[in-house]
DOKOLKE-215226 format. One record per atom (N, C-alpha, C): residue in three letters; x, y, z. Coordinates in steps of 0.1 Angstrom, whole numbers, padded with zeros to 4 digits, always signed. Layout:
ALAXYZ
...
***
This chain:
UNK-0521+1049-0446
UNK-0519+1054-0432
UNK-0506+1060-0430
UNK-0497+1055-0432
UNK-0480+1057-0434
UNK-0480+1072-0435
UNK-0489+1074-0451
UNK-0485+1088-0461
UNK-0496+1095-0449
UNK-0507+1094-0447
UNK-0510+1107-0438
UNK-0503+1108-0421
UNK-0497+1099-0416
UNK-0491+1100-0405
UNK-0479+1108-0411
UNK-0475+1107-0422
UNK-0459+1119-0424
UNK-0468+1131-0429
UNK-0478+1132-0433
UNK-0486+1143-0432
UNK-0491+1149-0423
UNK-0495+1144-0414
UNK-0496+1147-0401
UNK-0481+1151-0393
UNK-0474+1144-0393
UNK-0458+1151-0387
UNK-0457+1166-0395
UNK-0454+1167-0403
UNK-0453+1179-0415
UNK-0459+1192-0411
UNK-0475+1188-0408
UNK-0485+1199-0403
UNK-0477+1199-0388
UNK-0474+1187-0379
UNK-0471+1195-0363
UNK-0456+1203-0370
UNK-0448+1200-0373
UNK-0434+1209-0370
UNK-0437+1226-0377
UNK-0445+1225-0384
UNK-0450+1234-0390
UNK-0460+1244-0380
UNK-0469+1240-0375
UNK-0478+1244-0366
UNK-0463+1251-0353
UNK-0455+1242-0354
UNK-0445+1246-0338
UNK-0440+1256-0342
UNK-0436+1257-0354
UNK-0422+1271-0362
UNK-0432+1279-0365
UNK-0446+1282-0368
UNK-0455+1291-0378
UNK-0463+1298-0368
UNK-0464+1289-0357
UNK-0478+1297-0348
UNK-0473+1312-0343
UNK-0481+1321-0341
UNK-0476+1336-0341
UNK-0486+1343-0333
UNK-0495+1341-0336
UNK-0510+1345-0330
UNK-0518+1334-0316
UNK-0527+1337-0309
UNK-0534+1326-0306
UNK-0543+1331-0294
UNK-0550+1320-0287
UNK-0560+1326-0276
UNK-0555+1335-0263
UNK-0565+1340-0258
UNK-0563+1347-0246
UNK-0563+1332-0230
UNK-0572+1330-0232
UNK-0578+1321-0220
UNK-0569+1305-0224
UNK-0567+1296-0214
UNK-0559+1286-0214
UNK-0570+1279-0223
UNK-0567+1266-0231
UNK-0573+1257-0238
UNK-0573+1239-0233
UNK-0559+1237-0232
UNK-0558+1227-0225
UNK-0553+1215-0234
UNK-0546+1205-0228
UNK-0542+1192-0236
UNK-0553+1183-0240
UNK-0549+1179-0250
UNK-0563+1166-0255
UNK-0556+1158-0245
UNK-0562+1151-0235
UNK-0558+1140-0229
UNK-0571+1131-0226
UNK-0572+1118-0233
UNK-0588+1112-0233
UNK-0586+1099-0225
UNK-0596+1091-0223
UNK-0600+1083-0214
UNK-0587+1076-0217
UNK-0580+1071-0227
UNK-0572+1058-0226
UNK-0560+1062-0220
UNK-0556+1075-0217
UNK-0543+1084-0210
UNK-0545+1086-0198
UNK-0557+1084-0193
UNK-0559+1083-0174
UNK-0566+1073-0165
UNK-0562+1073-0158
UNK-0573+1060-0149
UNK-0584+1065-0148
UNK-0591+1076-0145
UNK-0608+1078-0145
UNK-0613+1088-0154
UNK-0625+1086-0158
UNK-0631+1093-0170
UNK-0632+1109-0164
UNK-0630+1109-0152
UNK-0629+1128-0148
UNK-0615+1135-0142
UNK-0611+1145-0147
UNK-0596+1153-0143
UNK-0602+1167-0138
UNK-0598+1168-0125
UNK-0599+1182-0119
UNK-0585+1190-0124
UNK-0585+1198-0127
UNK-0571+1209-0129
UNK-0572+1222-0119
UNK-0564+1227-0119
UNK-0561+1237-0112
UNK-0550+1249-0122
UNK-0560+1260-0128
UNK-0550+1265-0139
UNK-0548+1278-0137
UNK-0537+1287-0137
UNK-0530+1296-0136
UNK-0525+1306-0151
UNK-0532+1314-0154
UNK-0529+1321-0170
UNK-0527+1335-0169
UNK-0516+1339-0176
UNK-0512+1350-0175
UNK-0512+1360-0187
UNK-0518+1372-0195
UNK-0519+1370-0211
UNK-0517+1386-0208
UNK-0512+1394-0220
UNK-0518+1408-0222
UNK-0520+1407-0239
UNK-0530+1410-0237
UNK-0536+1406-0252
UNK-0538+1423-0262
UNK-0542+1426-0273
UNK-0540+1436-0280
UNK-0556+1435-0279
UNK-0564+1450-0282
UNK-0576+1448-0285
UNK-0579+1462-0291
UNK-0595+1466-0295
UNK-0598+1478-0302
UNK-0608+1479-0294
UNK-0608+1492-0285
UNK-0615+1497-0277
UNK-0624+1508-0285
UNK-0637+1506-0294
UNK-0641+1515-0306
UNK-0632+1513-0316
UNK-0627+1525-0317
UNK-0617+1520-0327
UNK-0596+1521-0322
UNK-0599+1526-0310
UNK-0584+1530-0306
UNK-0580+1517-0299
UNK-0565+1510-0303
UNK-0560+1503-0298
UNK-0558+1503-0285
UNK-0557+1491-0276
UNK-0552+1493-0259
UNK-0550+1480-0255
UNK-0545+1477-0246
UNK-0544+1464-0244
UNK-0548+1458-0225
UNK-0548+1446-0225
UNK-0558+1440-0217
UNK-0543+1429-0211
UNK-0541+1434-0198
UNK-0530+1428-0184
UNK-0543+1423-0177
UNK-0544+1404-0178
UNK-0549+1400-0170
UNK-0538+1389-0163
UNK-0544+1389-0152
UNK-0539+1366-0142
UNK-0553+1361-0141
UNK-0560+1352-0148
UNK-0565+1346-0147
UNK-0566+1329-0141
UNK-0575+1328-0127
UNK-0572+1316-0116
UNK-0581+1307-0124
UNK-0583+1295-0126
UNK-0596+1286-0129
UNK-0595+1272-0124
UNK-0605+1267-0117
UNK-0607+1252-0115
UNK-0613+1252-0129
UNK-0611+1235-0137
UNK-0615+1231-0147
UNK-0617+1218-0146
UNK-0627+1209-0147
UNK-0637+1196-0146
UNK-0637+1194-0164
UNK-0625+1181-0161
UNK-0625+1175-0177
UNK-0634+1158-0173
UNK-0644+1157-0186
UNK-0655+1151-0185
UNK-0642+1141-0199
UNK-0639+1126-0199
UNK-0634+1121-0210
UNK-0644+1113-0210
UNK-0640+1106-0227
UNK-0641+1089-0230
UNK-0633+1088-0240
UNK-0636+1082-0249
UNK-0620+1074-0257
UNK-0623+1083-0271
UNK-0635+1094-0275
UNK-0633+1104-0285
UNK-0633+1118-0283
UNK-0637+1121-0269
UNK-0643+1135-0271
UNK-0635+1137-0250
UNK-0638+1152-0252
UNK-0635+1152-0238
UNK-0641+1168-0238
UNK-0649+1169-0224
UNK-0657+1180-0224
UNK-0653+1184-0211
UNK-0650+1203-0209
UNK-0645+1207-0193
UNK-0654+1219-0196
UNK-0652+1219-0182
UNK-0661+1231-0179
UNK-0654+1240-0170
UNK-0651+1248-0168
UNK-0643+1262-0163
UNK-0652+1267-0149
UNK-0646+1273-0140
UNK-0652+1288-0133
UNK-0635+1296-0128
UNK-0636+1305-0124
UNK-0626+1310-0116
UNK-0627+1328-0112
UNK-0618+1335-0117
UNK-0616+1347-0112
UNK-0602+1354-0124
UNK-0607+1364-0125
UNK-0595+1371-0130
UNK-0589+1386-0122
UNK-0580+1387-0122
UNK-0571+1399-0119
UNK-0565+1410-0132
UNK-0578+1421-0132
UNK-0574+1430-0144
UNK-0566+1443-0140
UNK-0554+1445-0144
UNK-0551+1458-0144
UNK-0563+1470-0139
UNK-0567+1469-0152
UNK-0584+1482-0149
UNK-0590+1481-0133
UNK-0592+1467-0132
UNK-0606+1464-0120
UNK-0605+1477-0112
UNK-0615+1475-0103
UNK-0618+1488-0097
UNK-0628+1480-0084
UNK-0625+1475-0074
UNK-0635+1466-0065
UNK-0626+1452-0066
UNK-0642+1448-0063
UNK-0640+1433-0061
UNK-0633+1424-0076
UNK-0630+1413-0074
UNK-0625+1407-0085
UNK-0636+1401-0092
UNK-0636+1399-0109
UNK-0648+1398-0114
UNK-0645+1384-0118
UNK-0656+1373-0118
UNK-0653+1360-0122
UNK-0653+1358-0133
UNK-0651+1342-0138
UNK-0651+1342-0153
UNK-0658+1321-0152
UNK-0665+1326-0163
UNK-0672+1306-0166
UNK-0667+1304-0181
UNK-0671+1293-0186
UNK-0664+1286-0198
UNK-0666+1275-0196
UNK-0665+1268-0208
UNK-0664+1259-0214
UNK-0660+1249-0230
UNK-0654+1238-0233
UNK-0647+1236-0240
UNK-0652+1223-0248
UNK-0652+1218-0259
UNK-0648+1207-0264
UNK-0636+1204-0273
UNK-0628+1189-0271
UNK-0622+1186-0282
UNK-0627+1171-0288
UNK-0627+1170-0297
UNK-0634+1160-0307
UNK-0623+1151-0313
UNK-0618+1137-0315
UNK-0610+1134-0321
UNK-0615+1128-0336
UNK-0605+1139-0345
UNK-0606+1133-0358
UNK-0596+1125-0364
UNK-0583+1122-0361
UNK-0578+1113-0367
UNK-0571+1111-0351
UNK-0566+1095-0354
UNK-0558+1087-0340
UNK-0552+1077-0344
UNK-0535+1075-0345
UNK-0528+1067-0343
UNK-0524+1064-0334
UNK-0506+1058-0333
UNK-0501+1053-0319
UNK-0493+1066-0313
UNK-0492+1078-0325
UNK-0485+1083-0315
UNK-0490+1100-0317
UNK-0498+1098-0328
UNK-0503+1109-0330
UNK-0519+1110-0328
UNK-0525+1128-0326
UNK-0538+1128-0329
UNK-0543+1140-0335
UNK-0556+1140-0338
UNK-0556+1154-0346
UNK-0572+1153-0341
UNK-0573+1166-0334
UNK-0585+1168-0329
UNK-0592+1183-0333
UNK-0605+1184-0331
UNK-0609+1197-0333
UNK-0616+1201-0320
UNK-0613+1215-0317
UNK-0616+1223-0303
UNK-0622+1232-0310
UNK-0634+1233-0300
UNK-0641+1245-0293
UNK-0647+1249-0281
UNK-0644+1264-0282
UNK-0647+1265-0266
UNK-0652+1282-0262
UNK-0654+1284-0252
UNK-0659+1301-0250
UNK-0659+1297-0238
UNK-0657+1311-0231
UNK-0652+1320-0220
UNK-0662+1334-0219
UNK-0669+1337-0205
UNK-0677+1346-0204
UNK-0673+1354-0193
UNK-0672+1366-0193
UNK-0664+1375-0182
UNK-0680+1389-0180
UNK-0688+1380-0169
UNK-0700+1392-0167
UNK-0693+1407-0163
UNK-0701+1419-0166
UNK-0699+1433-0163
UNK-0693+1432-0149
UNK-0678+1437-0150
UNK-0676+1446-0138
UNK-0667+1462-0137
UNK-0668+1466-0125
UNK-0660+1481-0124
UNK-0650+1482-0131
UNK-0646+1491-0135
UNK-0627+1496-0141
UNK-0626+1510-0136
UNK-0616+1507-0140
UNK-0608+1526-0134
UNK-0593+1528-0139
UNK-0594+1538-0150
UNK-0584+1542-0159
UNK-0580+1551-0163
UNK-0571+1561-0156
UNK-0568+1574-0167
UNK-0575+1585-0156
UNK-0583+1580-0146
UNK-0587+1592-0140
UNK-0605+1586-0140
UNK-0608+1579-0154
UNK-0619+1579-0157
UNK-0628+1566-0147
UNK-0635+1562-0141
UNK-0646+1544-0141
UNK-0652+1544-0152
UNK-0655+1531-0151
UNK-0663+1524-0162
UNK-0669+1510-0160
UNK-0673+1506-0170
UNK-0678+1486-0166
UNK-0671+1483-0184
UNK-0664+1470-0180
UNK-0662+1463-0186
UNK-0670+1446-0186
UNK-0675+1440-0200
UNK-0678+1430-0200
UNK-0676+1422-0214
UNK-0671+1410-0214
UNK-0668+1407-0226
UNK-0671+1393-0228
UNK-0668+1384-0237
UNK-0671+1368-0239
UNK-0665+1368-0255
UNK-0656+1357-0250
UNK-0651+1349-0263
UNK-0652+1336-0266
UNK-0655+1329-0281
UNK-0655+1320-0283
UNK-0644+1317-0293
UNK-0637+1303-0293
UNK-0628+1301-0304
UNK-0630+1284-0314
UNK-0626+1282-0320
UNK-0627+1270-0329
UNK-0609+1270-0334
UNK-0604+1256-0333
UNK-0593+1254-0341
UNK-0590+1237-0341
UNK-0581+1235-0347
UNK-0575+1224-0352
UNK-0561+1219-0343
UNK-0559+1208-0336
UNK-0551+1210-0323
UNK-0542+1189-0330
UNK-0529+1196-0327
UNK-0526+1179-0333
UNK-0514+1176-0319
UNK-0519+1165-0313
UNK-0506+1164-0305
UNK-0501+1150-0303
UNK-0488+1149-0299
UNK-0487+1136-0300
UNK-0483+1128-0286
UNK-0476+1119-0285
UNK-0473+1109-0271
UNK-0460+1102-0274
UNK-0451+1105-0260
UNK-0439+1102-0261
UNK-0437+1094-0250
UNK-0439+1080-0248
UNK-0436+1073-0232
UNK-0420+1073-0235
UNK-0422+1074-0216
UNK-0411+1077-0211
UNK-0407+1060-0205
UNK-0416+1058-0196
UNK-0413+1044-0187
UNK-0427+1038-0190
UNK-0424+1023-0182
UNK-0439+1014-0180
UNK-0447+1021-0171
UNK-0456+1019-0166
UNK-0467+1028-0159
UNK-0480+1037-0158
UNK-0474+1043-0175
UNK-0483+1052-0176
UNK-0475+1065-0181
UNK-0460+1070-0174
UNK-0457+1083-0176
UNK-0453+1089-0195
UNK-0459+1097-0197
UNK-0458+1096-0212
UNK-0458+1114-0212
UNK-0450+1121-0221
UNK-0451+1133-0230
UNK-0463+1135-0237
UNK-0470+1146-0237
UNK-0478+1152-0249
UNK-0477+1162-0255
UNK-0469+1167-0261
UNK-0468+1181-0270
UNK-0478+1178-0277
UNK-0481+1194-0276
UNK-0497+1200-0287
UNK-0494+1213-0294
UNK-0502+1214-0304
UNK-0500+1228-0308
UNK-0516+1227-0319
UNK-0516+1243-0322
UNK-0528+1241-0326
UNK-0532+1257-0335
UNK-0540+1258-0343
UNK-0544+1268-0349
UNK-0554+1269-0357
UNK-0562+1281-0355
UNK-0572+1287-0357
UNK-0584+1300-0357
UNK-0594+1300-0353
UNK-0602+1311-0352
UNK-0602+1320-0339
UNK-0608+1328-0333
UNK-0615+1334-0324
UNK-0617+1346-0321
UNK-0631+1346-0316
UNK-0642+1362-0319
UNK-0644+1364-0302
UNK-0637+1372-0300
UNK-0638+1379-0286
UNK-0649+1391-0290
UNK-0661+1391-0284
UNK-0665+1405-0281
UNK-0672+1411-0270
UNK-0675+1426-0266
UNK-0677+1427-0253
UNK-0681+1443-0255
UNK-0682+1455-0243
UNK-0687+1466-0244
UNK-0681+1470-0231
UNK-0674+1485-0233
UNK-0666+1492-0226
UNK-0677+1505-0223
UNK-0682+1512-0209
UNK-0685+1519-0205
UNK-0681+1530-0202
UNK-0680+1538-0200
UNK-0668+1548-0196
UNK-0676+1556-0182
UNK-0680+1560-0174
UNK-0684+1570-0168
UNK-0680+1585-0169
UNK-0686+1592-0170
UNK-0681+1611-0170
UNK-0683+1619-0161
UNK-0672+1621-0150
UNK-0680+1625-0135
UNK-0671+1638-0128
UNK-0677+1651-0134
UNK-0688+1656-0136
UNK-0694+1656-0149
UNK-0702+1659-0158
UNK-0705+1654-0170
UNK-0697+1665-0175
UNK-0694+1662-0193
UNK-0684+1672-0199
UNK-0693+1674-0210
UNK-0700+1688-0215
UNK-0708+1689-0225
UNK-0720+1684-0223
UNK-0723+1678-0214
UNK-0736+1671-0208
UNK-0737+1659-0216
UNK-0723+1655-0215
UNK-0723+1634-0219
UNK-0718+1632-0205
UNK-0721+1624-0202
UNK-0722+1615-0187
UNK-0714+1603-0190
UNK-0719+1598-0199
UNK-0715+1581-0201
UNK-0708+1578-0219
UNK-0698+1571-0216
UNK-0696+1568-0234
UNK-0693+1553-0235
UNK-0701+1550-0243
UNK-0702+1534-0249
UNK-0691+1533-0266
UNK-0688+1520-0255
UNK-0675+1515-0271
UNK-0678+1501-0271
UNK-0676+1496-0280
UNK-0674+1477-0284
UNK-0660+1478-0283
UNK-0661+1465-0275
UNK-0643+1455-0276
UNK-0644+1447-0285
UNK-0630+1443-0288
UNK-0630+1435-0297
UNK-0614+1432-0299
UNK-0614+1417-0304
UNK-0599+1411-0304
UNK-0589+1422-0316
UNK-0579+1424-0317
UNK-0572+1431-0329
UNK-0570+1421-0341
UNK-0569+1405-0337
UNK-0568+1397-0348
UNK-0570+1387-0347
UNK-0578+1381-0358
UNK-0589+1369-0349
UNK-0580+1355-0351
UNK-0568+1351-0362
UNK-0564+1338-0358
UNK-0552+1336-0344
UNK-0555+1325-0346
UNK-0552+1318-0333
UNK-0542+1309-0333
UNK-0538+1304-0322
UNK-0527+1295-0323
UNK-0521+1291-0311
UNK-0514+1278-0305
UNK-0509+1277-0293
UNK-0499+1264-0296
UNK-0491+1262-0287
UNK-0481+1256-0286
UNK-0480+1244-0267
UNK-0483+1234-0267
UNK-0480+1233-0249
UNK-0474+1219-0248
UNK-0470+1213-0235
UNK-0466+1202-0235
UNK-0470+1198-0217
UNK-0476+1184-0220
UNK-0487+1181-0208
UNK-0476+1169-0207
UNK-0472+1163-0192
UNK-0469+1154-0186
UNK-0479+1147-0181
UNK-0482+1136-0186
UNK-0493+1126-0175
UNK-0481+1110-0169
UNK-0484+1113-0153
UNK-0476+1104-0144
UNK-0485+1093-0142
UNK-0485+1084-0142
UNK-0489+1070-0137
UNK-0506+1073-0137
UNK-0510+1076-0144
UNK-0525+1077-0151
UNK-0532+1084-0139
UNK-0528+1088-0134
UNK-0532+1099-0122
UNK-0534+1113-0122
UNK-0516+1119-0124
UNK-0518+1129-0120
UNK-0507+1138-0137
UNK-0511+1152-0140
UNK-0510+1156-0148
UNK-0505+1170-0145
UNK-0494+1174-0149
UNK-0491+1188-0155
UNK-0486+1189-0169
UNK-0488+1204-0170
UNK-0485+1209-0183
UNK-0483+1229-0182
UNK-0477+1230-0196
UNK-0477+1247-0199
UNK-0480+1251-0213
UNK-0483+1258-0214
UNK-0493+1267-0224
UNK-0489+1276-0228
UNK-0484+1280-0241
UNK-0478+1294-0249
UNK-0485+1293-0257
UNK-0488+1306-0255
UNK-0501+1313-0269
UNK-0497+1327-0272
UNK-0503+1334-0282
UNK-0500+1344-0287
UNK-0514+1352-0292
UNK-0515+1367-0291
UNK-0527+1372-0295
UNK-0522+1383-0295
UNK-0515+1389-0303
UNK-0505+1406-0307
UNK-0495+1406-0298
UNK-0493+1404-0284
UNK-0488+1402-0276
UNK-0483+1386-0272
UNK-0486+1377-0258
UNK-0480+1369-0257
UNK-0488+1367-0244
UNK-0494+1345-0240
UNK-0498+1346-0227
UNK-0491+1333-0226
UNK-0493+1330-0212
UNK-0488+1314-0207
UNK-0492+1311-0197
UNK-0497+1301-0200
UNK-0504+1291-0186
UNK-0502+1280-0180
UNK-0501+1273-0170
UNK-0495+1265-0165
UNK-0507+1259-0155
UNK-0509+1243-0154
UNK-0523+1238-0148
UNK-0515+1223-0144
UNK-0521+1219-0130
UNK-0515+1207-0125
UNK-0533+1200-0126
UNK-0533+1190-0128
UNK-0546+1180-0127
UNK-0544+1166-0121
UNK-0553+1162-0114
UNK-0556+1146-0111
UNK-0571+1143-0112
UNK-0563+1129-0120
UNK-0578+1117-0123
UNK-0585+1110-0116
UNK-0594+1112-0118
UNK-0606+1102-0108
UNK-0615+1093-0112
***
C-alpha cells in the first residue's frame, strides 16, 4: 500500500505540472458521504470558458458564462449530481438558452489522504437562436466526458474543516449542429448546415474545494480546452 500511495502522489504532481487541455462545463470535487454531514449538497456554480471548436471544418471559438444549480446525491463510494441552469453565449440572439447534465464519480482506490476516482458526465444545451457576422442561425450541442480524477485531504482544524485539491485527466466528445440562415437567399441557398465539434478531445482540470464544518463548501476550477475556463461553486449539506 506504501509503494502505490507514492505512486499515487507521483501521478497527482504530475497531473498538476502536465494538465494542458481539459473540459468546457464545471466537473466538481469528489467530496463523499464521510466529508459531509448529509448525503445531499446543493451548489450554486458560476463557469466561465472560451473553448476552441470546428465549425465544419473552419476553426472559431465559443465565449460562454455558464449559471448552474447542481444536486450532489453521496454515500461512502460514488456520488451522483445532477445539473440545470442557463448559459450566456456571445452568439445568443433572444432569450437565454438552458443547459441540463449530469455526472458520476466512482471511487477506485481510498486511503487516508488520498483518492482516485473515475468521472463521467454529459451536459446538453437544446437548439437555440444566434447572430453573427450579420448572419442568424440555431445552435445546439451536448457533450459527454470520462476521466481519471485523484484528489487528496489536507485538515486544517478539529471539526470537520479540511483541503481538497483535485486534478484530473482524460477524454471528451462534444458534438452538436450549427445552422446558418441566408436572408435574402444567395444562389437560392437559404440555409447552411455544419457539425460542431471540440478541436481536441483530451481533457484535464486542476481545483481545490474547502469543506467547513461538514456543512458548507467552496471551491475553484481551472481547466483547459485550446483556450482556458474557470469555475467557482459555493455548496451546503443536508
Amino acid at each position: 500500500m506504501k509503494a502505490l500511495d507514492g505512486f499515487l502522489r507521483g501521478v497527482w504532481v504530475l497531473l498538476l505540472a502536465g494538465v494542458t487541455v481539459g473540459y468546457a462545463m464545471d466537473n466538481g470535487a469528489p467530496i463523499f458521504l464521510d466529508n459531509q454531514e448529509g448525503a445531499l449538497r446543493l451548489e450554486a456554480i458560476y463557469d466561465r470558458f472560451n473553448r476552441e471548436v470546428k465549425i465544419g471544418s473552419v476553426k472559431d471559438d465559443m465565449d460562454q458564462d455558464v449559471y448552474m444549480l447542481r444536486l450532489n446525491v453521496a454515500n461512502d463510494v460514488a456520488v451522483t449530481y445532477f445539473d440545470v441552469g442557463v448559459l450566456d453565449d456571445d452568439r445568443k440572439d433572444g432569450s437565454t438558452p438552458p443547459v441540463v447534465g449530469a455526472g458520476v464519480y466512482y471511487t477506485m482506490y481510498e486511503s487516508d489522504y488520498l483518492r482516485l476516482n473515475a468521472l463521467v458526465n454529459g451536459h446538453y444545451v437544446p437548439k437555440y437562436d444566434t447572430k453573427s457576422s450579420g448572419y442568424k442561425g440555431e445552435f445546439d450541442y451536448y457533450e459527454f466526458a470520462a476521466s481519471l480524477v485523484l484528489s487528496g485531504k489536507i485538515d486544517l482544524m478539529s471539526g470537520g474543516l479540511f483541503l481538497s485539491p483535485y486534478a484530473g485527466g482524460g477524454y471528451s466528445l462534444l458534438r452538436g449542429s450549427y445552422k446558418v440562415n441566408i436572408d435574402p437567399p444567395a444562389d437560392g441557398i437559404s440555409k447552411l448546415d455544419y457539425d460542431l465539434e471540440e478541436r481536441d478531445p483530451v481533457v484535464g482540470m486542476v481545483g481545490l474545494a474547502v469543506v467547513f464544518s461538514d456543512r458548507v463548501s467552496a471551491r475553484l476550477e481551472y481547466a483547459f480546452l485550446s483556450d482556458s475556463s474557470i469555475s467557482a461553486a459555493v455548496g451546503v449539506s443536508f
